[in-house]
C-alpha positions in Angstrom: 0.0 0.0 0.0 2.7 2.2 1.1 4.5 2.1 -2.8 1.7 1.8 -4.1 0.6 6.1 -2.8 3.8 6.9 -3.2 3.6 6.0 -6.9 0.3 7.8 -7.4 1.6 10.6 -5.6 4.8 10.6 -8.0 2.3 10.4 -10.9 0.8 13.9 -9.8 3.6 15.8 -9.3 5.0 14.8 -12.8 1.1 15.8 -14.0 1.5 19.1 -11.9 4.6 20.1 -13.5 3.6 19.1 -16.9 0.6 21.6 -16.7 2.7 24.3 -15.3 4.1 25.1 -18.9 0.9 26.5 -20.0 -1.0 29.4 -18.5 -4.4 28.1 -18.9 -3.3 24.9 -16.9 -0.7 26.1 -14.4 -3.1 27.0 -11.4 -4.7 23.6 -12.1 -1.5 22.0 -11.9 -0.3 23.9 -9.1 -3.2 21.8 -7.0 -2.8 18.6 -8.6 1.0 18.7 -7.2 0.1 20.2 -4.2 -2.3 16.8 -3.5 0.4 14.8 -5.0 2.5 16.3 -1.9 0.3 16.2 1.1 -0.3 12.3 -0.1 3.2 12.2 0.4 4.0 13.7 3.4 0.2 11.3 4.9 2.5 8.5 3.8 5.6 9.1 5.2 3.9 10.0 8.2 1.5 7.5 8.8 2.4 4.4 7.2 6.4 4.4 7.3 8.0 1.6 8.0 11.7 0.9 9.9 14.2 -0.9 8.6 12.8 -4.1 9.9 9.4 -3.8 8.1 7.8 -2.6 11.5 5.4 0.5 11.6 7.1 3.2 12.7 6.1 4.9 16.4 5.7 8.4 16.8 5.5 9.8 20.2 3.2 12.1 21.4 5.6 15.1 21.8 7.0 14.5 18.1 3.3 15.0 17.0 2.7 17.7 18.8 6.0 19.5 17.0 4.5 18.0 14.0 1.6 19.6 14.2 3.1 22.9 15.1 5.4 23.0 12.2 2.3 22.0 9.8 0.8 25.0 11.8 3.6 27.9 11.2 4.2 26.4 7.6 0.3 27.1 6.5 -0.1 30.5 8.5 3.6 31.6 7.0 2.1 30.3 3.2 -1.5 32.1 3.5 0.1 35.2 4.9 2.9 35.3 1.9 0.3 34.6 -1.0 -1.5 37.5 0.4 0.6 40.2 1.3 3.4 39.3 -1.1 2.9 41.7 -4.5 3.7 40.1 -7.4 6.6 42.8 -8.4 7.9 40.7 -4.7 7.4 37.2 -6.2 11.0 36.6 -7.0 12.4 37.3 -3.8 9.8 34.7 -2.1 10.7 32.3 -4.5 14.9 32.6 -4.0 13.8 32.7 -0.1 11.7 29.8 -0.3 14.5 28.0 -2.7 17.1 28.8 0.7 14.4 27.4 3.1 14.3 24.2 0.9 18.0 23.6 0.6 18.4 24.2 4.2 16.0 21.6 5.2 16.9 18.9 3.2 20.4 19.1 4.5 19.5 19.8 8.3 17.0 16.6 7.6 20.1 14.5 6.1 22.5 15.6 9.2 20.0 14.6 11.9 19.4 11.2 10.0 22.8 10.6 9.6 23.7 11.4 13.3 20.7 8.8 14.5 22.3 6.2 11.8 25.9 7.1 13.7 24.4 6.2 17.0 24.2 2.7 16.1 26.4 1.0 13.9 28.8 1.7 11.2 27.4 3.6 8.6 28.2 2.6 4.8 28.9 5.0 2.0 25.9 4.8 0.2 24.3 7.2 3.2 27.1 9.1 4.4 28.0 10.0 0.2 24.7 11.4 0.2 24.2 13.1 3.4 27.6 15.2 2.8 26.0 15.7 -0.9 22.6 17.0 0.5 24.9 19.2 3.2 27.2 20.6 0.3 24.3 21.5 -1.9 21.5 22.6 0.7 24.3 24.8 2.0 24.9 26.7 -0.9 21.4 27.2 -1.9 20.8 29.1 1.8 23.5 31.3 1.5 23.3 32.1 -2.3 19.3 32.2 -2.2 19.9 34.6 0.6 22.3 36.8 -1.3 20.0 36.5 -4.7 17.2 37.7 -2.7 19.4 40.9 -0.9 19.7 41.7 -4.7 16.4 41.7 -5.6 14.9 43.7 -2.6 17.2 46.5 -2.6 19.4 45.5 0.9 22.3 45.0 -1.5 23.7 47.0 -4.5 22.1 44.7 -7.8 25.7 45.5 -9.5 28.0 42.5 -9.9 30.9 42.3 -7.0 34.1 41.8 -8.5 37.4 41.8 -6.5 41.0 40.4 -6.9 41.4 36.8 -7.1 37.6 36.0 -7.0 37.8 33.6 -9.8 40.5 31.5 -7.9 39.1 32.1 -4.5 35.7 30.4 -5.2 38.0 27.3 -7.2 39.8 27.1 -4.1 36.8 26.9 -2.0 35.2 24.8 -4.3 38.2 22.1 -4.2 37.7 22.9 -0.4 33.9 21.9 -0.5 34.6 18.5 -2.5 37.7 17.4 0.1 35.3 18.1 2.8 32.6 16.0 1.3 34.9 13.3 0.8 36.3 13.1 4.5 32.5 13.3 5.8 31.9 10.3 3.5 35.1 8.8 4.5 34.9 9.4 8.5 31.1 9.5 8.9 31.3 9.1 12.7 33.7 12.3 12.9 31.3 15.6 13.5 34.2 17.9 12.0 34.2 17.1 8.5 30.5 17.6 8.7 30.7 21.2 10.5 34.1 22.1 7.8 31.4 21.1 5.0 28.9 23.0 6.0 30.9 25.9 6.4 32.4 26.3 3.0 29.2 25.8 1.3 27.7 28.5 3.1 30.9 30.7 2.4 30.6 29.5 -1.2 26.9 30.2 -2.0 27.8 33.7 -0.9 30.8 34.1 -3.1 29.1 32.4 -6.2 26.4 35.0 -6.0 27.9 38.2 -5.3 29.6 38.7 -8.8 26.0 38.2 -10.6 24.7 41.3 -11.6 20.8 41.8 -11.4 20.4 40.9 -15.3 20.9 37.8 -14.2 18.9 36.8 -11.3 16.4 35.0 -13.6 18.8 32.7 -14.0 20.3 32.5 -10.8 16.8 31.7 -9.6 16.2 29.4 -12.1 19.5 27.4 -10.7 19.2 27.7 -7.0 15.4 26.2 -7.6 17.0 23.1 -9.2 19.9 22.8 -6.4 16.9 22.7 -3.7 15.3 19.7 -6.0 19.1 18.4 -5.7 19.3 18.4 -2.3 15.9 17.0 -1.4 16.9 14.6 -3.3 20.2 13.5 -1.9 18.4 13.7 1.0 15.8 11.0 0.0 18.6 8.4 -0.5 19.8 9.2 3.0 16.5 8.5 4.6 15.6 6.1 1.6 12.7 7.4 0.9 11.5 7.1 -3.0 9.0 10.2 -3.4 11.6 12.4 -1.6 14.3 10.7 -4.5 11.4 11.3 -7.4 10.5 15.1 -5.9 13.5 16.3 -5.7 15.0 14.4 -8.8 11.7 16.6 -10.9 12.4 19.7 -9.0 16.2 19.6 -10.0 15.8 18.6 -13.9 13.0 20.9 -14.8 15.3 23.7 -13.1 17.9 22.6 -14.8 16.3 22.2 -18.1 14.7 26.3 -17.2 17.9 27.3 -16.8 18.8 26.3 -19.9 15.9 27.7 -21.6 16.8 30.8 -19.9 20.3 31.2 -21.2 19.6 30.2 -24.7 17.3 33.3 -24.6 19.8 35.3 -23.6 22.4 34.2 -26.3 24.7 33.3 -23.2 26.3 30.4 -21.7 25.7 29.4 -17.8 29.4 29.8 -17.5 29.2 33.6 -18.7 26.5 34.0 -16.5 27.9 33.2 -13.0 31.4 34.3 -14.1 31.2 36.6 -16.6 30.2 39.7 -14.4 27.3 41.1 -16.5 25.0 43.6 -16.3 27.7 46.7 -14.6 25.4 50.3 -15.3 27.2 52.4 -16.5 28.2 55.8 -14.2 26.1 58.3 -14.1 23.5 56.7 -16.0 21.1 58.6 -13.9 21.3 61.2 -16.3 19.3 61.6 -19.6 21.1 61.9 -22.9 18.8 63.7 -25.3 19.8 61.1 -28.2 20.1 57.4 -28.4 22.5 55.6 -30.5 22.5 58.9 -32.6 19.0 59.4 -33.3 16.9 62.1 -31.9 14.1 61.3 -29.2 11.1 62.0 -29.7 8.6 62.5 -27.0 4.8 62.2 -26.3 2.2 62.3 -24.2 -0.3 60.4 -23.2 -3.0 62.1 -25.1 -1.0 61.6 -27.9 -0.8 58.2 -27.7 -4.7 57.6 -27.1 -4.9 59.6 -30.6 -2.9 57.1 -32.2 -4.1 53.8 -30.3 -7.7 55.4 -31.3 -7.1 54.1 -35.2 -4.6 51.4 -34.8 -6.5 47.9 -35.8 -3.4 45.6 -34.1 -1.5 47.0 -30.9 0.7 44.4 -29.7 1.4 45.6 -25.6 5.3 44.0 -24.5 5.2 44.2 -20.5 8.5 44.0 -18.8 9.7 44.8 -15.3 9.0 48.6 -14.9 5.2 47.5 -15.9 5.7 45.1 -12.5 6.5 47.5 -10.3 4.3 50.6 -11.3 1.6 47.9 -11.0 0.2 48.8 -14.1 -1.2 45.6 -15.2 -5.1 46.2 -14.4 -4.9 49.4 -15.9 -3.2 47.8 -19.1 -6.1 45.4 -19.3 -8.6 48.3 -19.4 -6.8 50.0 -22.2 -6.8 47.0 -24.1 -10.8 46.6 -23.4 -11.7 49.9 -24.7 -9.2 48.8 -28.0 -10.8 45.7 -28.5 -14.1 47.6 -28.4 -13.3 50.2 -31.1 -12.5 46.8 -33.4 -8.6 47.0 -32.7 -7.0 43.4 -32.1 -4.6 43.1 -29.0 -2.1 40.6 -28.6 0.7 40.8 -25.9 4.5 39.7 -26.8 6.3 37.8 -23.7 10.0 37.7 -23.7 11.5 34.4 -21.5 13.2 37.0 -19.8 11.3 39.8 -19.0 10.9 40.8 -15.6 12.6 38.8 -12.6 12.0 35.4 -12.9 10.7 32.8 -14.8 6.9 33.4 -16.1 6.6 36.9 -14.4 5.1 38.5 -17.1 2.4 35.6 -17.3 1.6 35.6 -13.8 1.3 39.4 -13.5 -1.1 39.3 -16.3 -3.2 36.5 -15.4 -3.5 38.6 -12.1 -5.2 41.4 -13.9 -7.2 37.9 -15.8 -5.9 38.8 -19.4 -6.9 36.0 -21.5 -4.7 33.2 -21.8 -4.8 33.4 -25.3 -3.9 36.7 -25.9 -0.9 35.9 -25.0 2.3 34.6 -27.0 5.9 33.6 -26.8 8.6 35.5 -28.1 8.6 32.8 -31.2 5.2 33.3 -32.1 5.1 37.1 -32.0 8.1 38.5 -33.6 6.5 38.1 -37.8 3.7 40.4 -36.6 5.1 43.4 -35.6 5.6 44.4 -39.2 1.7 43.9 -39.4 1.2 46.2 -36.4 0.3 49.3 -36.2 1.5 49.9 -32.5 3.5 48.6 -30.6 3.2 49.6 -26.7 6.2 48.7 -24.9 5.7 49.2 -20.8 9.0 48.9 -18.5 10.6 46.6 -20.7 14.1 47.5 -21.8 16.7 44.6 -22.8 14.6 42.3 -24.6 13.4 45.4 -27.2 16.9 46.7 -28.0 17.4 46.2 -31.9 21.6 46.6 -30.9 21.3 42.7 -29.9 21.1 42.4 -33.9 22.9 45.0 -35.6 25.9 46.6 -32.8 28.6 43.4 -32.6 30.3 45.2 -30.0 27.1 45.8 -28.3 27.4 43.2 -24.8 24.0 42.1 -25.3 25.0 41.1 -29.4 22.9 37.8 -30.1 20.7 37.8 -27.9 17.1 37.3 -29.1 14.7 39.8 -28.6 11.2 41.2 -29.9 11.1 43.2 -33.4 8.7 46.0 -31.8 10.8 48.4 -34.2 9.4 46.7 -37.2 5.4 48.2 -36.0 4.6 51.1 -37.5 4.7 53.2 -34.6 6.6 52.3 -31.3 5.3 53.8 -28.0 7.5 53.2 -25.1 6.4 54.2 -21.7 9.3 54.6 -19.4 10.1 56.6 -16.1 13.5 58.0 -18.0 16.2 57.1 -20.3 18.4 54.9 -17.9 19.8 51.7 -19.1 18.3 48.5 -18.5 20.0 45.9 -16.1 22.6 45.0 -18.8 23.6 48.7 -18.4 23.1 49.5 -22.3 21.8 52.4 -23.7 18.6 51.5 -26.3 19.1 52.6 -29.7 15.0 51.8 -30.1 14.7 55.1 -28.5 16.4 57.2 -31.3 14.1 55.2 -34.0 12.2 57.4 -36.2 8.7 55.5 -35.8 9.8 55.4 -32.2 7.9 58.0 -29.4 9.0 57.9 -25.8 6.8 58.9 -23.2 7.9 59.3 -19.6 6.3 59.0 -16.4 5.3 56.5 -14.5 3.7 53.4 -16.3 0.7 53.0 -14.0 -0.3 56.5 -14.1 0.6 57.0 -17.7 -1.3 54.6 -19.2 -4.4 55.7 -16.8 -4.2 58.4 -18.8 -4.1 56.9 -22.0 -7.3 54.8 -20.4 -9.0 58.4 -20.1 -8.3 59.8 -22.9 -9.4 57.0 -25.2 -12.8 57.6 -23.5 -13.3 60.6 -24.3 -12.2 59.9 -28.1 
């Protein structure tokens, strides 16, 4: 019985994350893992077994702190999905990816110390256990770091400094000696504290030279280390859903991260070595040209005037439409459009915004139809067919010097042709660079009109003055 739910709780968490890749199916899929989970953890509490094949005895007072935990754990989850904004989402999610790492290699220790108590312990649980202590460690310290980043504590500039390239080699040589004298000497706490400590040092380290460009990424790969160590962990407690769990959560991470890079035109090395996304000084400052073309500015009547008669507007969110909040006012606009016979569609870049799916989540909260909605692949032929498009906070993934500067750092990269529409509205608070710290040569476009402000309010106004059109 006991295999038995723990293979139909395996077979709906690889259903869940199969229906995360689509928006219409993700919040569907969301539950069906969630179920596939709490049959897990019924399982593993209820019907576990020791190693003779007896039922495992719980005492009272390791209830009770069962209970408790379950407790803070749902309060601390209902509390998060409500106060947590969406523009915040990222930083839960590297916070959550620290909390997950962390316990899977304090649950490894404390097995492994009640395994020491006994007998002799064999390599295929103490290889494991320093595995789940190596990994879980650096997913605290570096989830910790990436979230600093994100929420302002720390500057989102990469840290560079003498020798850091051979200092995190040294620690990493450090981190694999210390794994393999805790695998070695199991019965021997030092090893075990030595481990621990370098991969906390080295999680920081790693991190700190990533620049904010890349914390999509860095996200991305700290959510597949926690799969990783959930899943070392699993062999150390021998527990198959905890293997299968954490085996999903470190592949499909993996494979994201991937996906992720490839959409940048970069490699994973260049991204956690390569130091990207430095602003340039005084980039506070607004140059009156970009990339030797003349910007031209609007306002938001203006653009009403010229959404009025458009027949396609295709609207490209990025990050600055995250944090003005502007999403329900975005949806408005595009009601009144669709109203006045104009067809909207709205172009998602892989990387726009600060993790994974932003853009997709912050529009389903403002319940934009799924199937206005379209990948970067399935967009980019109809912006020649467009007669706007309405770029709001997004910066990078619009620059056309991806495809034409070879010098330029973000040179291959693919992004969205929004300077093939026949008019290009760009709603920004100023002219400051993006996270990869380049200036945007859209901006100096002919067909291009900037209009400053911020993008809630702006495109309120744009709402407003389409009414009275």
């Amino acid at each position: 019985m006991e295999n038995l739910l723990y293979l139909l709780s395996a077979c709906l968490l690889i259903i869940g994350l199969k229906m995360l890749g689509s928006p219409k199916t993700a919040v569907r899929g969301n539950a069906i893992g969630a179920v596939g989970m709490l049959i897990a953890a019924g399982v593993a509490l209820l019907l576990s077994r020791d190693a003779g094949g007896a039922p495992l005895e719980i005492s009272r007072e390791a209830l009770i702190a069962i209970g408790v935990g379950l407790a803070a754990g749902t309060l601390a989850g209902i509390i998060a999905s409500q106060k947590v904004q969406m523009t915040a989402m990222p930083q839960m999610v590297a916070l959550f990816n620290g909390l997950g790492g962390a316990a899977s290699a304090l649950v490894a220790t404390i097995d492994l110390f009640n395994k020491k108590a006994g007998s002799s312990v064999e390599l295929t649980l103490s290889v494991p256990a320093a595995l789940s202590v190596l990994i879980g460690g650096v997913t605290l310290t570096g989830s910790a770091i990436a979230f600093a980043k994100l929420q302002g504590l720390i500057g989102g500039r990469p840290l560079v400094y003498p020798l850091q390239k051979p200092l995190n080699l040294l620690l990493l040589l450090g981190a694999i000696a210390s794994c393999c004298w805790l695998a070695a000497e199991p019965l021997d706490s030092t090893p075990l504290y030595c481990l621990a400590g370098v991969a906390a040092i080295l999680g920081v380290l790693s991190v700190l030279p990533i620049g904010g460009a890349d914390m999509p990424v860095v996200i991305s790969l700290l959510n597949s280390y926690s799969g990783l160590a959930a899943s070392a962990a699993g062999f150390v407690l021998g527990n198959n859903i905890l293997i299968i769990a954490g085996s999903l959560v470190g592949a499909s991470g993996l494979i994201l991260t991937k996906i992720m890079c490839k959409a940048m035109n970069r490699s994973l090395a260049n991204v956690l070595f390569g130091a990207f996304g430095k602003a340039p000084e005084g980039a506070a400052e607004a140059p009156a040209t970009a990339s030797g073309g003349t910007v031209k500015s609007g306002s938001p009547d203006d653009a009403a005037m010229i959404l009025d008669s458009a027949s396609l507007v295709i609207i490209v969110p990025g990050y600055g439409m995250a944090v003005a909040q502007a999403q329900h006012a975005t949806r408005e606009m595009a009601d009144l459009l669709q109203k006045n016979s104009c067809e909207v569609k709205y172009a998602i870049h892989p990387v726009a915004g600060r993790m994974p799916g932003h853009m997709n989540v912050l529009l389903a909260e403002a319940d934009v139809p799924y199937d206005q909605l379209y990948d970067m692949d399935q967009i980019n032929s109809e912006f020649s067919q467009a007669d706007v498009a309405l770029v709001i906070g997004a910066n990078d993934v619009t620059n056309p010097a991806a495809k034409t500067d070879p010098s330029s750092p973000i040179y291959g990269m693919p992004i969205l042709d929004v300077e093939n529409a026949r008019t290009v509205m760009v709603l920004k608070r100023s002219m400051n660079p993006g996270f990869a710290g380049v200036d945007n040569e859209l901006y100096g476009r002919d067909n291009t009109m900037m209009i400053f402000g911020d993008a809630k309010e702006t495109v309120t106004r744009i709402v407003s003055g389409l009414k009275d059109l």
